[in-house]
C-alpha positions in Angstrom: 85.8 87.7 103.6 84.9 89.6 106.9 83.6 87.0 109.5 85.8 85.9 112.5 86.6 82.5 113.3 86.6 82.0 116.9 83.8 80.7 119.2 82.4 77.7 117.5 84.3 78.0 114.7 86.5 74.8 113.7 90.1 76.9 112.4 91.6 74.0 110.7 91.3 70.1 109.5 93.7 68.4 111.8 92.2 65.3 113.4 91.3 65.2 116.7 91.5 62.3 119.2 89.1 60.7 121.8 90.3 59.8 125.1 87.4 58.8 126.9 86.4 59.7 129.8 88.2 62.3 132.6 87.5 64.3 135.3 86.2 67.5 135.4 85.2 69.8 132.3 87.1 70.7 129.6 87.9 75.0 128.2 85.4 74.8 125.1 88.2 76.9 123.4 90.9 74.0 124.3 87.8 71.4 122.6 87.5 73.2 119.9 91.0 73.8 118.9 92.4 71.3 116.2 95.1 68.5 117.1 98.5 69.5 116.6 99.0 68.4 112.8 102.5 66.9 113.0 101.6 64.9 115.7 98.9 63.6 113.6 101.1 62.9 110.3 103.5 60.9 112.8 100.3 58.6 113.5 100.3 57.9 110.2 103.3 56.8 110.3 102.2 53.5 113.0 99.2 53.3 111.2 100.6 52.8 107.2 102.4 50.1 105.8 105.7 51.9 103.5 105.7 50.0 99.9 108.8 47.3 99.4 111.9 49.2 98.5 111.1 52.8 99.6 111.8 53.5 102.9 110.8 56.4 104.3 111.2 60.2 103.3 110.0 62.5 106.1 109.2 65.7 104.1 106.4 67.2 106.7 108.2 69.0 109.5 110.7 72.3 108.7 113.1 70.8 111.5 117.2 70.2 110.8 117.9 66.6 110.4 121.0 66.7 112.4 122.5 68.1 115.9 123.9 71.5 116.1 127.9 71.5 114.6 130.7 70.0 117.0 132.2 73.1 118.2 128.6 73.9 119.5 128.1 70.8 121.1 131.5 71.1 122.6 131.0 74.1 123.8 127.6 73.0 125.5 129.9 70.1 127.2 131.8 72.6 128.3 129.3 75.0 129.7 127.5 71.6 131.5 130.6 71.3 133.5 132.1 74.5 134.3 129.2 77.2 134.2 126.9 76.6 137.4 124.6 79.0 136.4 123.3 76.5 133.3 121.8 74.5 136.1 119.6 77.1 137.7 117.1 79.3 137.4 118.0 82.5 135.2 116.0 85.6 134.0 112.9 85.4 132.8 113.5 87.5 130.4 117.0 85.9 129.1 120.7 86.2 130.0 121.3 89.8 130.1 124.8 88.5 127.3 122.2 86.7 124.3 119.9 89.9 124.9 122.8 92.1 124.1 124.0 89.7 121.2 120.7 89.1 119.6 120.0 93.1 119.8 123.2 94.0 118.1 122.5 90.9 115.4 119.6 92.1 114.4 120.3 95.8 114.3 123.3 94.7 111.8 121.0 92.6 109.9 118.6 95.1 108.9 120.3 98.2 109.0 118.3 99.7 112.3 118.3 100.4 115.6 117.9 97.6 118.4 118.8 97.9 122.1 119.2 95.0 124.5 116.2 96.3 126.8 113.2 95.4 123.7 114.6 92.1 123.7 113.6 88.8 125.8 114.4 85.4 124.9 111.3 82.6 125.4 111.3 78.8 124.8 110.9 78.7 121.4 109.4 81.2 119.0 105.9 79.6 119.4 106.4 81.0 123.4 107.5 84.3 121.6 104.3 84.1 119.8 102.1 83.4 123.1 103.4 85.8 124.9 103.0 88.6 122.5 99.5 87.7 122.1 98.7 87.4 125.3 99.6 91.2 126.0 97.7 92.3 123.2 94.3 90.5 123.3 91.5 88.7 125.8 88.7 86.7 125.0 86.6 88.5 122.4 88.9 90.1 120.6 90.5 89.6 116.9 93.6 89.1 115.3 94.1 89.2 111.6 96.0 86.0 110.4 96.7 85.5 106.6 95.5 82.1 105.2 97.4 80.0 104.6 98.5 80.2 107.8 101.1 78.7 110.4 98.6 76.3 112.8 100.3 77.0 115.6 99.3 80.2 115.5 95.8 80.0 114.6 95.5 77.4 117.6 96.9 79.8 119.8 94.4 82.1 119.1 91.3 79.4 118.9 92.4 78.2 122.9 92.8 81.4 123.8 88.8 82.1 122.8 90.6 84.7 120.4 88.7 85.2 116.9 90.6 85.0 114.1 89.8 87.3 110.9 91.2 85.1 107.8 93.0 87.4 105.8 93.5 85.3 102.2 96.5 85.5 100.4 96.4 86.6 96.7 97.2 84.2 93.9 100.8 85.4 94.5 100.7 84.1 97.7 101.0 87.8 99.5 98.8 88.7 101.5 96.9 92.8 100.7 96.7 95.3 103.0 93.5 96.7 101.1 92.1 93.3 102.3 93.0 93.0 105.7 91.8 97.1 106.0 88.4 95.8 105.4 88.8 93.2 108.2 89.4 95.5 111.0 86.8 96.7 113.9 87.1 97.8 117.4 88.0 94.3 118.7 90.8 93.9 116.2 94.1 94.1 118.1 96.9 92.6 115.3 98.0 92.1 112.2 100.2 88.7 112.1 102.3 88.0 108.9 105.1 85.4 108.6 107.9 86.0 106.6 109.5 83.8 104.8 106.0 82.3 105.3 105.5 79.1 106.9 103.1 77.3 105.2 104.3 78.9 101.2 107.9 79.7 101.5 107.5 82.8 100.1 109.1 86.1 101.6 107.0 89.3 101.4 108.4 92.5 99.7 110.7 94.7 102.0 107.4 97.5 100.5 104.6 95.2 101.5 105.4 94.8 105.0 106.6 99.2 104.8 102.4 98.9 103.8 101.1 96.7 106.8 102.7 98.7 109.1 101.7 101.9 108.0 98.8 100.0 108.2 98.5 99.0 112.1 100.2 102.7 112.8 97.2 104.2 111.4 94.3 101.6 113.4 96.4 101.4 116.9 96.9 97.7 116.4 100.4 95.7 116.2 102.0 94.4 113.5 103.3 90.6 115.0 106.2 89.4 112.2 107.5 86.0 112.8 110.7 86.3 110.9 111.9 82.5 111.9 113.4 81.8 108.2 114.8 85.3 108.0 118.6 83.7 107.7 117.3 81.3 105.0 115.8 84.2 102.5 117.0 83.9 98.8 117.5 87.7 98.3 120.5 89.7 99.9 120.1 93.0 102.1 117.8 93.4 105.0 114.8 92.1 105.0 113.0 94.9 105.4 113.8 98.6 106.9 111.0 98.9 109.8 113.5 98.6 112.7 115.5 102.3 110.6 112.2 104.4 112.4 113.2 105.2 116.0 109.4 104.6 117.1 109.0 101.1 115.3 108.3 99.3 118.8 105.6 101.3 118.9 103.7 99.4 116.1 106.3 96.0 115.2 106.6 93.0 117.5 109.6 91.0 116.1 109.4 87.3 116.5 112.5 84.9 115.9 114.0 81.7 116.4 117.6 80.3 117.2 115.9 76.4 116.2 116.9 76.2 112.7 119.9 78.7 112.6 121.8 76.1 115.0 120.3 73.0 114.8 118.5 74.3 118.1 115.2 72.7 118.0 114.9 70.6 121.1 116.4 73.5 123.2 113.8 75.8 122.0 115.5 79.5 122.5 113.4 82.4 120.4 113.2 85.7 121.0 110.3 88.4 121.6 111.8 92.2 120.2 109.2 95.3 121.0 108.5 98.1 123.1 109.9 97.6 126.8 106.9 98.7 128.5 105.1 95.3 126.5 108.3 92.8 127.5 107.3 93.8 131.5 104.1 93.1 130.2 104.7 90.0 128.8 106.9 88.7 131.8 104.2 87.8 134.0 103.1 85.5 131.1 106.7 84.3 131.0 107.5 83.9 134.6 103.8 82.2 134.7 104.3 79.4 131.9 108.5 79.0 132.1 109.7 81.0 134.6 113.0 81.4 132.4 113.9 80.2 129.4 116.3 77.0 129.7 120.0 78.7 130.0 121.9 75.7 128.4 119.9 76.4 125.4 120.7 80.7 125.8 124.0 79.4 126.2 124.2 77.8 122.8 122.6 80.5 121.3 124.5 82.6 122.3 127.7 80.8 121.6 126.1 80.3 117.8 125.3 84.5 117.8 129.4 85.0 118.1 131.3 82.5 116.7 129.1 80.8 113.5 129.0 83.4 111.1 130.3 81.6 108.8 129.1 78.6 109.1 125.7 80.1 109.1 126.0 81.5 105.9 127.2 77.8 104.9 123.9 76.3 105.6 122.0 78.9 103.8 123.9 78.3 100.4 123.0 74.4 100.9 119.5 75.4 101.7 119.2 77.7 98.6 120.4 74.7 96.7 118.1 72.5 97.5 115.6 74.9 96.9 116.9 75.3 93.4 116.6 71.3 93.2 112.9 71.5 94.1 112.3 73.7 91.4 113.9 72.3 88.4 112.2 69.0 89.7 108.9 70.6 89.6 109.4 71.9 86.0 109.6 68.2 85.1 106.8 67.0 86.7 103.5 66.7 84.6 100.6 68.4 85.8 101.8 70.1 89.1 101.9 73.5 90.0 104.7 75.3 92.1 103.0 78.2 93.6 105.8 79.1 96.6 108.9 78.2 97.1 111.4 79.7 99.5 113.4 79.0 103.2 112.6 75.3 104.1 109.4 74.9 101.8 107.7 74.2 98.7 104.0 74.8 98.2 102.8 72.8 95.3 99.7 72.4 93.4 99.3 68.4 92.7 96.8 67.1 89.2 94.3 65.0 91.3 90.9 64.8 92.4 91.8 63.2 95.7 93.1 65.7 98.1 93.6 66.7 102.0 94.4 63.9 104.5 93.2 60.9 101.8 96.1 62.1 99.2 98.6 62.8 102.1 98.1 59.0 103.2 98.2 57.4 99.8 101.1 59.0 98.8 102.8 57.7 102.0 101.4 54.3 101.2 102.1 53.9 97.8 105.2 56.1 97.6 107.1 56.3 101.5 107.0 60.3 101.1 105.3 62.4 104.0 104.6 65.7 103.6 101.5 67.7 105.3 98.0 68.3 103.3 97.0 72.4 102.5 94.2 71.7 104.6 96.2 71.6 107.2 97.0 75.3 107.1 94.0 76.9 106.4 90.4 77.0 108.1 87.7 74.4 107.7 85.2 76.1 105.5 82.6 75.0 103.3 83.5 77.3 100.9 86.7 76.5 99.2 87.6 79.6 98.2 87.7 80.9 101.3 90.7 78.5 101.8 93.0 78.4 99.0 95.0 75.9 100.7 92.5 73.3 99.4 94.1 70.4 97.5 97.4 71.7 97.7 100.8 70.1 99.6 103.4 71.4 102.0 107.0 69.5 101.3 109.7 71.5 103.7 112.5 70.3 102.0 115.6 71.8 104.2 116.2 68.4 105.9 116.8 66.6 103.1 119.6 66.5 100.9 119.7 66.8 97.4 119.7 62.5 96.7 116.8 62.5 98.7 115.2 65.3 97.0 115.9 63.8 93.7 114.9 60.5 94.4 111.7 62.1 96.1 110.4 63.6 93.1 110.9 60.5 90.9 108.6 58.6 93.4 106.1 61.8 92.7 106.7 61.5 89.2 105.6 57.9 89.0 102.6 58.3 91.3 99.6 57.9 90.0 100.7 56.4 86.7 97.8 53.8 85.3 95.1 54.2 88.2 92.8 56.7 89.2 94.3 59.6 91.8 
């Protein structure tokens, strides 16, 4: 595939919403950019009625279930009280202390070299993402995004009237760097990959991403990893060795986010790593859109970075658990497919005609179990092999426990039995 979705193009199958009239116009690239998905899911919620004796099982958002551990949340009490500073403006690139922190963290982490100064912290790694774009490209440009893809991401680009080049994944679920070669041209400007992936769960090969970057090095483009599920990765060892080159800010833009390491999600802390010269760059976006990032949630970060070690790795042995859970329930369900599996999701392959939103909604319906549709990760095409998310199902299974897992995939099990799916 070699087009570019962007102007005109639809870049994914959420639903969108009327609202009637308003004043004034609306950006065309705004219009044409799909709902946000989980926000439509939830309106399924209000609009189904959950069968007698299963309540629900909210399987369609990767987002902790619970609040951040007590000594974190006391020592956010704390900070309310006694730190002035949590209350006012701060940096707009971060505290100058969770800079240092994360910059030390993730040289130890992968074996390389990060300083303080090609680090900034944003609201959220989706802000991480915006930002990074936004020095990079302008209206007219492309950006190669492998299908599936995260949809935050591809509707960054669609409002931003950036093209997107739809790089699909192998059967494997990797994306190719042969493939995404053939999808560069003068307005190309990035390659974006996220590992572990957000829609698949699967982590790519510490070679693979060695490949992409050798990759952008050699076309003067980025390389934009969003390594959010980086603490939740089944293998040991660093995830990759790009940060060991001295010049890697020169090609990588790291993307990362404190949400799910500490329960973080409503104080949205993530980070933006690269090249100095791009963070003074991206702080005019920043100082534009945030102004800083909220310092109650740097200071929790920050508390999380020195003092939950530990208890980190804690959480990643439960979620590799669970993970193990999913599969051996998959290997016992008739019929489906388990094609990725890995961090806080489950990508599986389901033995029915019906498929997208329809099967989403009857499984909620007749079963209480939400999860999100393929479609919602991939563009709308009329070619379904140009979106191998067709038919298939997102469960992120992290914030649910192993009972609720089991008991999960014994509703699957008995879907469909006797009637027509």
């Amino acid at each position: 595939m070699t087009e570019a979705f962007g102007q005109g193009d639809v870049i994914g199958n959420g639903n969108g919403r009327g609202n009637g009239s308003m004043a004034g116009p609306v950006n065309p690239h705004i219009r044409r950019t799909i709902a946000p998905p989980v926000m439509a899911a939830r309106r399924w919620l209000a609009e189904t009625a959950l069968p007698a004796g299963k309540p629900l099982i909210n399987l369609s958002q990767a987002a902790p279930a619970l609040p951040p551990p007590r000594p974190l949340r006391e020592a956010l009490a704390r900070a309310v009280v006694e730190k002035e500073s949590v209350h006012l403006y701060g940096p707009v690139l971060g505290l100058p202390a969770l800079r240092e922190a994360l910059a030390a963290d993730i040289s130890a982490t992968y074996g390389g070299t990060v300083r303080a100064d090609q680090v900034a912290i944003t609201a959220g790694c989706n802000e991480a993402f915006a930002a990074a774009i936004a020095t990079l490209a302008a209206p007219g440009d492309n950006v190669i995004l492998p299908v599936p893809w995260y949809f935050n991401h591809a509707m960054w680009l669609s409002q931003s009237g950036i093209a997107i080049r739809p790089l699909v994944a192998g059967p494997d679920l990797l994306p190719r760097p042969e493939d995404a070669a053939r999808l560069i041209d003068g307005r190309t400007r990035a390659i974006v990959l996220v590992t572990p992936n957000n829609p698949t769960g699967v982590a790519y090969p510490p070679d693979l991403l060695a490949a992409f970057a050798a990759l952008a090095a050699r076309h003067g483009l980025a390389l934009v990893l969003d390594e959010t599920y980086r603490d939740f990765r089944a293998a040991e060892g660093p995830p990759h060795a790009l940060f060991a080159d001295p010049d890697w800010d020169e090609v990588v833009i790291h993307l990362y986010s404190f949400s799910k390491v500490f329960r973080l999600t409503g104080h949205r802390v993530g980070a933006l790593v690269c090249a100095p010269a791009r963070l003074a760059e991206a702080e005019k976006f920043l100082d534009t859109v945030t102004i800083c990032p909220a310092p109650i949630g740097q200071e929790a970060a920050l508390w999380g970075l020195t003092h939950l070690k530990d208890w980190l790795a804690g959480e990643r042995q439960e979620t590799l658990e669970r993970a193990a859970v999913v599969r051996a329930a998959m290997e016992a369900l008739p019929g489906w497919r388990l094609e990725g599996l890995g961090a806080y999701f489950a990508w599986m392959r389901p033995p029915f005609a019906l498929r997208g939103e329809a099967l989403a909604r009857r499984l909620l319906a007749e079963t209480g179990l939400l999860l999100l549709p393929g479609e919602m990760f991939v563009p709308a095409a009329p070619d379904p092999a140009a979106a191998p998310g067709q038919g298939r199902l997102r469960l992120a299974y992290a914030n649910a426990d192993a009972a609720r897992l089991r008991e999960a995939f014994g509703r699957l099990a008995a879907f469909g039995r006797g009637g027509e799916v």
